[in-house]
Structure formats: C-alpha cells, structure tokens
C-alpha positions as CSV (number, residue, x, y, z in Angstrom):
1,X,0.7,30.8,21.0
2,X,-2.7,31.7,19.2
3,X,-4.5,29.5,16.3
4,X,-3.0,32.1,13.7
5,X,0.3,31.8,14.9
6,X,0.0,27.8,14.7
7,X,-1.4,28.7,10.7
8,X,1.6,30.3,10.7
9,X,3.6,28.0,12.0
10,X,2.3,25.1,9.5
11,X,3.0,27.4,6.3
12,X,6.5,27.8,7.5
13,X,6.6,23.6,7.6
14,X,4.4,23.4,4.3
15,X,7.4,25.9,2.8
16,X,10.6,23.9,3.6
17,X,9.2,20.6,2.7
18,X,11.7,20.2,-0.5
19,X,9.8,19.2,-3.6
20,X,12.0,16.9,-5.3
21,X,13.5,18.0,-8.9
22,X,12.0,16.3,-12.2
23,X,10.0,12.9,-12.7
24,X,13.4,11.4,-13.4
25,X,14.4,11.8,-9.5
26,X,11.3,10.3,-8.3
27,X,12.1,6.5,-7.3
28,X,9.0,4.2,-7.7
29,X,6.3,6.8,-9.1
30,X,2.6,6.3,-9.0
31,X,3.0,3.5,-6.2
32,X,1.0,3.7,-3.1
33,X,1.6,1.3,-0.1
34,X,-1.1,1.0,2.7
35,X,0.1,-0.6,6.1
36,X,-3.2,-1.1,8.3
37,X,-4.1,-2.4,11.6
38,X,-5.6,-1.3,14.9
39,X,-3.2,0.6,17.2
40,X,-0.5,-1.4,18.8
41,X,-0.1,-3.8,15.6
42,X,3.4,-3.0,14.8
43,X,3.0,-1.3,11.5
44,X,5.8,0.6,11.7
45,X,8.4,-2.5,12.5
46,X,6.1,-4.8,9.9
47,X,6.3,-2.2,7.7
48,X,10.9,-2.6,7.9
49,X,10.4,-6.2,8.5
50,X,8.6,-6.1,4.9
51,X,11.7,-3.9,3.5
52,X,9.8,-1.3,2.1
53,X,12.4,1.2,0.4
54,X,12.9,4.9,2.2
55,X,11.7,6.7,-1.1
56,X,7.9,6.3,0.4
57,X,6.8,9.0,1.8
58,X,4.8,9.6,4.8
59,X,1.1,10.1,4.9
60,X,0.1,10.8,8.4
61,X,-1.4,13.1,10.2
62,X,-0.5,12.0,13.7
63,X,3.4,12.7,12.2
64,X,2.6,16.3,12.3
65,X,0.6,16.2,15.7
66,X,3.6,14.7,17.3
67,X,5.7,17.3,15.8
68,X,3.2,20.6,16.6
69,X,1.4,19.5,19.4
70,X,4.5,20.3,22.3
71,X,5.1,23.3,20.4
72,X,1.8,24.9,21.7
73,X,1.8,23.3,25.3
74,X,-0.2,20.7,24.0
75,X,-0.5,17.2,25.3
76,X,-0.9,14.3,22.9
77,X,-3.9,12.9,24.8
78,X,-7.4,12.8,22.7
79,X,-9.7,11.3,25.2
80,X,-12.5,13.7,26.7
81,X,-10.2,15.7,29.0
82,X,-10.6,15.9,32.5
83,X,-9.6,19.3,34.3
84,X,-7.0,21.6,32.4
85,X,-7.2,19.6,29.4
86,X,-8.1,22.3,26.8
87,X,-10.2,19.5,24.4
88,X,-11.8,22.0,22.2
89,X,-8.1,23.6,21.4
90,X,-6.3,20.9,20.9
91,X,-9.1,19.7,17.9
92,X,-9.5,22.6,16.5
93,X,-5.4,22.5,16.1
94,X,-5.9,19.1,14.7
95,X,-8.5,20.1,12.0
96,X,-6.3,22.5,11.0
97,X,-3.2,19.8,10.9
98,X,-5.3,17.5,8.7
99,X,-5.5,20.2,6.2
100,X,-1.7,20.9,6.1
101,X,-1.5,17.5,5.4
102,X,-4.5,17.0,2.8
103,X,-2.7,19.6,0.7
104,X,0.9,18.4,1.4
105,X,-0.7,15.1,-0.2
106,X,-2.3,16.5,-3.3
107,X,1.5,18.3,-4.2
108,X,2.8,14.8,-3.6
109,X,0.5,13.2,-5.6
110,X,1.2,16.0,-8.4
111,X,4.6,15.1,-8.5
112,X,3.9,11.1,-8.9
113,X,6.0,10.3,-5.4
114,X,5.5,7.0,-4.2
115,X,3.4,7.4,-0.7
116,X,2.8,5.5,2.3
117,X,-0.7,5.2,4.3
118,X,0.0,4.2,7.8
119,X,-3.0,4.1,9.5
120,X,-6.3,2.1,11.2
121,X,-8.3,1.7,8.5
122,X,-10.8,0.2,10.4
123,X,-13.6,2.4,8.1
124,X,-13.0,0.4,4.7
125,X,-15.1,2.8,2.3
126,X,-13.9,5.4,3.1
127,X,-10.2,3.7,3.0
128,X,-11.4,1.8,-0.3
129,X,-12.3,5.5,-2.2
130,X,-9.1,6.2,-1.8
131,X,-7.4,3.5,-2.8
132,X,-9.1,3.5,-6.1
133,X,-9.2,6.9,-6.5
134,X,-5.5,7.0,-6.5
135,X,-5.7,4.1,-8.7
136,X,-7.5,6.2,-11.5
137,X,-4.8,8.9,-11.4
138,X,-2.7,6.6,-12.4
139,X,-1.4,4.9,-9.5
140,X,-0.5,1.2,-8.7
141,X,-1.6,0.1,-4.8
142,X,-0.7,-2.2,-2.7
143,X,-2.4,-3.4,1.0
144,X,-0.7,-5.5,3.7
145,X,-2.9,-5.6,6.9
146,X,-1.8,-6.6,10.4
147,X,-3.8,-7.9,13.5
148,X,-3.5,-7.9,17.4
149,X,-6.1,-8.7,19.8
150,X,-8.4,-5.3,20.6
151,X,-7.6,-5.8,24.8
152,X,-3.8,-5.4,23.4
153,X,-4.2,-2.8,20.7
154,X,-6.4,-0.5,23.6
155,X,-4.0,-1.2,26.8
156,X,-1.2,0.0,24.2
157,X,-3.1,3.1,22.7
158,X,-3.5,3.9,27.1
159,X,0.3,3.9,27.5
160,X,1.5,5.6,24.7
161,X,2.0,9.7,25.0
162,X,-0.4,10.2,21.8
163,X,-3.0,8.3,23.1
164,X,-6.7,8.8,21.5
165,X,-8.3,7.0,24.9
166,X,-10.2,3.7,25.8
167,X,-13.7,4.4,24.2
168,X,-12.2,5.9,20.8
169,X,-9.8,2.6,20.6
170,X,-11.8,0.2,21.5
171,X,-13.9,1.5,18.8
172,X,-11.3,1.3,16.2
173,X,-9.9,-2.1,17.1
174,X,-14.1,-3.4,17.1
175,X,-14.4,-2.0,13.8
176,X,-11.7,-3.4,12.4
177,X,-12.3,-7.1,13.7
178,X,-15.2,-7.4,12.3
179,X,-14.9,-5.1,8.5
180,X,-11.1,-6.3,7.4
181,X,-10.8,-9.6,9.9
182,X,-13.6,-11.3,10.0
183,X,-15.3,-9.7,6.5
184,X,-12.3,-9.6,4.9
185,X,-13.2,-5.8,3.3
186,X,-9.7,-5.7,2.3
187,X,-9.2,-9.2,0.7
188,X,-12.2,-8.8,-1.5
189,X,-10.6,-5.8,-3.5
190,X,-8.0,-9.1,-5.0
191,X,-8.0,-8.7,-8.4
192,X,-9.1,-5.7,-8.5
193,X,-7.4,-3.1,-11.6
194,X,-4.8,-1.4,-9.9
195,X,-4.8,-3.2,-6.9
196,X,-2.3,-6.2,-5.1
197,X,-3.6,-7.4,-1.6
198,X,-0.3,-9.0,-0.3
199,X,-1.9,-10.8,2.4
200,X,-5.6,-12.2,2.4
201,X,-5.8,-13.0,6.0
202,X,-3.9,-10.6,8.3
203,X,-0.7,-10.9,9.5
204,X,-0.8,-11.8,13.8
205,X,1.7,-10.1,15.3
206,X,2.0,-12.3,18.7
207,X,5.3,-13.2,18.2
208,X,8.8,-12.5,18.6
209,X,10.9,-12.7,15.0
210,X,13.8,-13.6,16.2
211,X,13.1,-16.3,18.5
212,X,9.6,-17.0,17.0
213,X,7.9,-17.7,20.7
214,X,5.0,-15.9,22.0
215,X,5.5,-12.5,22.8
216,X,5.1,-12.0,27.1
217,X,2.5,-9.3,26.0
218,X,0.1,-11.7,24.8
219,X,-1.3,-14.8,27.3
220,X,-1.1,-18.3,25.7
221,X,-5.2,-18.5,25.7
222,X,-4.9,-15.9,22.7
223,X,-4.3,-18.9,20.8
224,X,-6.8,-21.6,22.1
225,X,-9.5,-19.2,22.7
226,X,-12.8,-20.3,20.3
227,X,-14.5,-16.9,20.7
228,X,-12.8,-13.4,21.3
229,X,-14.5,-10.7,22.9
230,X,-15.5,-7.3,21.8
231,X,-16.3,-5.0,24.2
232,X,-18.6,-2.5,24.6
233,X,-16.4,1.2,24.0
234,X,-18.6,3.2,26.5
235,X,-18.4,-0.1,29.1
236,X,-22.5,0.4,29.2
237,X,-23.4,-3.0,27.1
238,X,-22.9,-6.5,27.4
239,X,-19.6,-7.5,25.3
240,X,-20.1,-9.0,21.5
241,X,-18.1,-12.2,20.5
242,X,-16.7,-13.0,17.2
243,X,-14.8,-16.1,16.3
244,X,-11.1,-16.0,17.9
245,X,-8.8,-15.4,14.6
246,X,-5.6,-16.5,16.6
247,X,-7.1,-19.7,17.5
248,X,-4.5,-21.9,16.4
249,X,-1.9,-19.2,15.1
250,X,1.9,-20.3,15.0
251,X,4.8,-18.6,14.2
252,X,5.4,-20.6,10.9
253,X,2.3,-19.6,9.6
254,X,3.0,-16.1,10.6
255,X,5.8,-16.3,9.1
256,X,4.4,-17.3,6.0
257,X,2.4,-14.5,5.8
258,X,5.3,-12.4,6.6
259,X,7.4,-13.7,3.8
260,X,5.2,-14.0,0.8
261,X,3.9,-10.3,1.6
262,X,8.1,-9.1,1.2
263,X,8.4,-11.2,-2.3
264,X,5.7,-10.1,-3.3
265,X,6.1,-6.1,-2.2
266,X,9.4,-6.3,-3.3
267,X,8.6,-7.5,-7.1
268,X,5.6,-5.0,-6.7
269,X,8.2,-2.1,-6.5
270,X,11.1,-4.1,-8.7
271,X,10.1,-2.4,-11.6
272,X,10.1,1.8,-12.0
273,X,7.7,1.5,-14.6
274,X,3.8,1.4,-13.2
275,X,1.5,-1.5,-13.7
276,X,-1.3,0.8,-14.3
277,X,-1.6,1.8,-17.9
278,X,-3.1,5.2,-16.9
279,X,0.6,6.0,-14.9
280,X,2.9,4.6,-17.6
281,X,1.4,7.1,-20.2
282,X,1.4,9.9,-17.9
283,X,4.9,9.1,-17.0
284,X,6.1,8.6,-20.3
285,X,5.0,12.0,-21.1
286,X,6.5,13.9,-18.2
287,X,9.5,11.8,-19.0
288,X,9.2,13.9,-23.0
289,X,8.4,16.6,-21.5
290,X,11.5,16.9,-18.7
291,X,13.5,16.0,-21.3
292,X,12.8,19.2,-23.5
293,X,14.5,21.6,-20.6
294,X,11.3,24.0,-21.1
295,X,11.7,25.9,-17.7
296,X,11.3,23.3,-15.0
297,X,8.6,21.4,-16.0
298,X,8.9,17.6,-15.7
299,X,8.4,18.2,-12.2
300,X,4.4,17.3,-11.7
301,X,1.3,16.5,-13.5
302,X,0.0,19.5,-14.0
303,X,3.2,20.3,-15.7
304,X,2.0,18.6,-18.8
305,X,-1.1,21.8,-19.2
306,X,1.7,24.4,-18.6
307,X,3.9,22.6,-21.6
308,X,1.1,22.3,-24.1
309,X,0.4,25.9,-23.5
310,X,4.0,26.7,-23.9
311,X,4.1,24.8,-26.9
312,X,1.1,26.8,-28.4
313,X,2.3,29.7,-27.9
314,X,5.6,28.9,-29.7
315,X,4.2,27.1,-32.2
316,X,5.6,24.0,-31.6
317,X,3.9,20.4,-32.3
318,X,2.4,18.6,-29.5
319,X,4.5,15.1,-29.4
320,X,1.6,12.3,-29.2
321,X,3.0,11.4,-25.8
322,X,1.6,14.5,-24.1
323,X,-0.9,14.6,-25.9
324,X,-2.2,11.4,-24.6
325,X,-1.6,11.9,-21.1
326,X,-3.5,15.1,-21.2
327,X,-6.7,13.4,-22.7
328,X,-5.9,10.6,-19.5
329,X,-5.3,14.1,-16.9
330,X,-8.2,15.5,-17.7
331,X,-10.7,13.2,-19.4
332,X,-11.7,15.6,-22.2
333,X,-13.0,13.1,-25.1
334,X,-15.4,11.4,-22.1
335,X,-16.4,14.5,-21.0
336,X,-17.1,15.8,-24.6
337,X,-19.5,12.6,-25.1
338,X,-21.5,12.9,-22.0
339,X,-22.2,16.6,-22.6
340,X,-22.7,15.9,-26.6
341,X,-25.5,13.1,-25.4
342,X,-26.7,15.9,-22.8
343,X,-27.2,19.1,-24.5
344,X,-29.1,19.7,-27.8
345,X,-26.5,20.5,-30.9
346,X,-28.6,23.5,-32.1
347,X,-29.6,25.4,-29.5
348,X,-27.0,27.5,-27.2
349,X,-28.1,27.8,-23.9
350,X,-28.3,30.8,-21.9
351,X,-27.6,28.8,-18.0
352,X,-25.9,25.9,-16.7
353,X,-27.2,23.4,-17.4
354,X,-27.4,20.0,-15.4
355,X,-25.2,16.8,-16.7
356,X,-24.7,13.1,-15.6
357,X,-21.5,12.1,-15.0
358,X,-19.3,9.4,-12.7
359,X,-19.0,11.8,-10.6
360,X,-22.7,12.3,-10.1
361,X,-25.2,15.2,-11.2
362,X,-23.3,18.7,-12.0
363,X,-24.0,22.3,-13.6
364,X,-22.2,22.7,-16.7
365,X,-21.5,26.7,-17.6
366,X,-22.7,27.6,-20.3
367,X,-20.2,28.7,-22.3
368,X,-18.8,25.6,-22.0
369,X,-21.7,23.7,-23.3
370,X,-21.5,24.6,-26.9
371,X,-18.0,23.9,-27.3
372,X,-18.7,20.6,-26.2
373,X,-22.3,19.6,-26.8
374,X,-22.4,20.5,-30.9
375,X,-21.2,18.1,-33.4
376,X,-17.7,18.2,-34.2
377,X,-16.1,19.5,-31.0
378,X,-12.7,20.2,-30.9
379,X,-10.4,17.4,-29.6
380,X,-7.7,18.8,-27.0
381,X,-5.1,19.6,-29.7
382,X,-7.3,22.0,-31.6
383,X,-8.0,24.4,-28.5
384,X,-6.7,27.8,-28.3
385,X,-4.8,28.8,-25.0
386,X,-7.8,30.8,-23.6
387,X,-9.8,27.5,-23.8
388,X,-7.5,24.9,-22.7
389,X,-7.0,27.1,-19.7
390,X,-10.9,28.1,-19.3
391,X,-11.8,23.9,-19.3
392,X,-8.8,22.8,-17.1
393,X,-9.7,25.6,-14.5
394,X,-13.6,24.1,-14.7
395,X,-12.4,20.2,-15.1
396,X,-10.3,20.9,-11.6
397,X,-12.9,22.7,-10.0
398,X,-15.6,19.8,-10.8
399,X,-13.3,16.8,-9.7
C-alpha cells in the first residue's frame, strides 16, 4: 500500500468518526483533561483509578499509529532502524497521522466535546500554549501528572511493541525530571484563569493499589536513594544527578495524592456548566440557538456565524445571547480598537497595512481597514452578510 492509498485510508477513518448531534448531547463541554508522565507511568490505569467519565475523548496520536501502522506492514518500532526497517516510510506515515489527528481535534473542539491529552509532556511550552489556548476558547483545564523513575519508564518503552527506542526515551523521561518534577513547570500554572493543577507534586506510581506494597518492578533503593541518576540518551557522557524524588515515598502519601486529585477531578466535572466565563456564554448561546430548530445548527461553534447569517437574511432579531458569543468567537470590538489606534480615520489606504496585535505583527487588507479603523465602526450587529462573512473568513485565516 502506497502513501496515497494510506491518505485514503485516513479520510475513510476521518469520515466515520460520528460527530455527535447538538450542544445538548455533549456531556461536560469546554473541559479539557491532561494526564502526563514519561512512558511507563500508568496514565492510562491512573487515569480509571481517578474515575474520569467515558465522555472524554481521545487525543493521541499514537491511537491512530497503533491502529494504521499493521495495516501497511508497518512495525511500531521508532528507534533508528537497523536492516529492513523502512525508517523514512514509517515517519513520513506518521506526519501524515499527526495531521488526521490535528484536524480531527479542531472539529472536536468546534463542537465543545470534552477531550483528553494523554501524553509526555515533558516539553512544557509547548504543552502550556496549549493549555491556555484552549483556555481562551472557552475551555476549563485540568492537569494531573504522574512519575516513575526514567531507568523504569525506558526498560518499559524497550518492551512494549510501539516502542520510540532508548535514546528518544531517555530523552523524554530526562526532560521531564527536571521541567515538571524537579521545576515544577506544571505546578506553577496554580491559580492560573482557566486552569486546576490537581496535584502539585507528581503522583509516584511504585506501588501496588490493592495491597499498597512496592511494586517487584521497582528495587527498594528507589526509595532511600539521595540522588537519582540521569543518564546520558546517546550513552557518550558522564550521567547528571538530580535530587531522588522517591526518597522517602510511601504508599499513604501516594495515596493521598491519589485521592485528593479524584475529589477534586470529580467536582471539577460535577457541574455541566463551565468555570470559564468565555465557555458559559458561548454555551448559552449554542444552547438558544439549538433550541430554535434552524437546520442543524446547535451542533458547533461556528454554528453561531451560520445562525446570525440566517437570521439576517430572514430578518429576524439577533437574541443578545448570540450576539455575545460572537463578539467572544471572534473578538471583533478588540480587534476594531487595535486597528482604530492603528490606521489614520481619514485616509483610505490603498495596501495592507501592518497592525500589532496578541498575536504578534500582521497585514491587514485593505478593505478591511476602513471599516474598522474610521470613527464609528460598525459593531457586529450592524454588518451586512457580505461583511460578516468577508471578516470571519480574514479573523480565521489570521488566528
């Protein structure tokens, strides 16, 4: 099977992926759960142990490797191949993978589903963009973090079929000793709008719930240890040492840990309403807007343009609601000041013209520039179809 056929392939999967009907349907919208640790934490048991409800769906990656992969005579192995191993073919898959996912998380996100990040996230900028990024859609987040030692976490990633090899997960694990254990990236974002840490220090999982003794994977030094050692991923350097986070671990601290991260997850997802203000009043107005049983919108954010323009056109009023959420979506009365502070009020310019925004340094067209940059622009309720439309298209394309 050839690269198009495997493009193929994932649009057949992106296709029967069912979206789920109306806002109404979706359990817990606008929440976001991220379950991080180095490979062989247990995220996937922690994450049941914890009780978080089925409704979360799925954002992974490796999911769809596992489930592609053997499909193409592909094995799951990422370490620099040795003979046979067809490296280049089995990245260039991947790339391709990442994307199906990428967009498979930008419909969920449309449609307000809750989601759940299992992953490493030993890189904690790049992790920590996302988190608040989500959190300005609207979004409410919440971060449990597990730990096992790295000699563990890279003799695990070795056994398991979908391994990414020694130097890549030794890598990982190193990174995330010293960025979310011993910096505490993760821990610092407490108190931050949007955002519930449910555990400050990570959770150790050396031990065996049930019986709450060591587990036989793990040697009783783990736990008496001053210093632990990081070594060196291409085995060329001397190791680094970092102070031993399991030194004096028990299973009743664990435990601990373990228990006041489910109470607090579990009132974190008790109510169906978001925390974040931004989520509630886009909710609400998908809410309205499902209600009115024009076509089948209710279904996703960008549901709320489609109405607006549906209500134009049949002359209907524009409930407060929606209105709103569509200044929230889309961010027009910010962007109107920024470009009104920009671009002179008398003088209509014949290029784009550059702007400062949040978002950095961008070229405004120019036919966008008067509408916004005069005194008296319209606010969103005065626009006619053409220009709702022309700004949305721009607003998306600029985001």
């Amino acid at each position: 099977m050839n690269i198009d056929d495997l493009r193929k392939l994932i649009q057949e999967v992106k296709l029967q992926e069912a979206l789920q009907s109306g806002i109404k349907q979706v359990e817990h919208p606008f929440k976001a759960f991220f379950i991080l640790g180095p490979a062989g934490s247990g995220k996937s048991f922690t994450k049941n142990l914890l009780g978080l409800p089925d409704s979360f769906v799925p954002i992974n990656t490796d999911d769809a490797v596992e489930k592609v992969f053997p499909k193409f005579g592909l094995t799951l192995k990422f370490q620099e191949p040795s003979s046979g191993e067809d490296y280049e073919k089995k990245q260039e898959v991947r790339k391709l993978l990442q994307q199906a996912v990428s967009d498979k998380t930008k419909r969920k996100i449309n449609q307000a589903l809750p989601l759940l990040f299992d992953t490493t996230g030993e890189n904690p900028n790049k992790m920590k963009k996302i988190m608040r990024q989500l959190v300005d859609i609207g979004y409410d987040v919440a971060v449990f973090t597990i730990n096992v030692p790295p000699d563990y976490s890279v003799e695990t990633d070795a056994k398991r079929e979908r391994t990414v090899g020694s130097k890549i997960a030794q890598q990982v694990t190193n990174a995330y000793q010293k960025n979310i254990v011993d910096q505490g990236a993760y821990a610092q974002m407490e108190g931050e709008r949007g955002i519930t840490i449910l555990n400050l220090n990570p959770y150790p999982n050396l031990f065996d719930v049930r019986t709450g003794e060591l587990r036989s994977d793990f040697d009783p030094s783990v736990l008496q240890n001053d210093r632990m050692e990081l070594k060196d991923p291409k085995g060329k350097k001397q190791s680094e040492f970092m102070r031993n986070p399991f030194k004096g671990a028990s299973w009743e601290r664990a435990k601990v840990i373990l228990q006041d991260g489910k109470e607090e997850l579990q009132a974190w997802v008790s109510s169906r309403d978001p925390q974040n203000p931004t989520g509630r009043e886009i909710l609400r107005a998908l809410e309205y807007v499902q209600d009115q049983g024009v076509a089948d919108y209710g279904d996703q954010i960008t549901d709320l343009v489609q109405y607006a323009l549906w209500a134009d056109e049949n002359e209907k009023e524009l409930p407060k609601t929606v209105q709103n959420a569509l200044q929230i979506v889309f961010d027009v009365e910010t962007f109107q000041k920024k470009l009104k502070r920009s671009v002179p009020s008398d003088k209509y310019p014949d290029s784009p013209v550059k702007v400062k925004t949040d978002k950095g340094e961008i070229e405004v067209p120019p036919e966008l520039l008067p509408r916004f940059g005069q005194k008296g622009a319209p606010t969103i309720q005065q626009l006619t179809r053409e220009q709702l439309l022309e700004i949305i298209n721009w607003v998306k394309n600029n985001s």
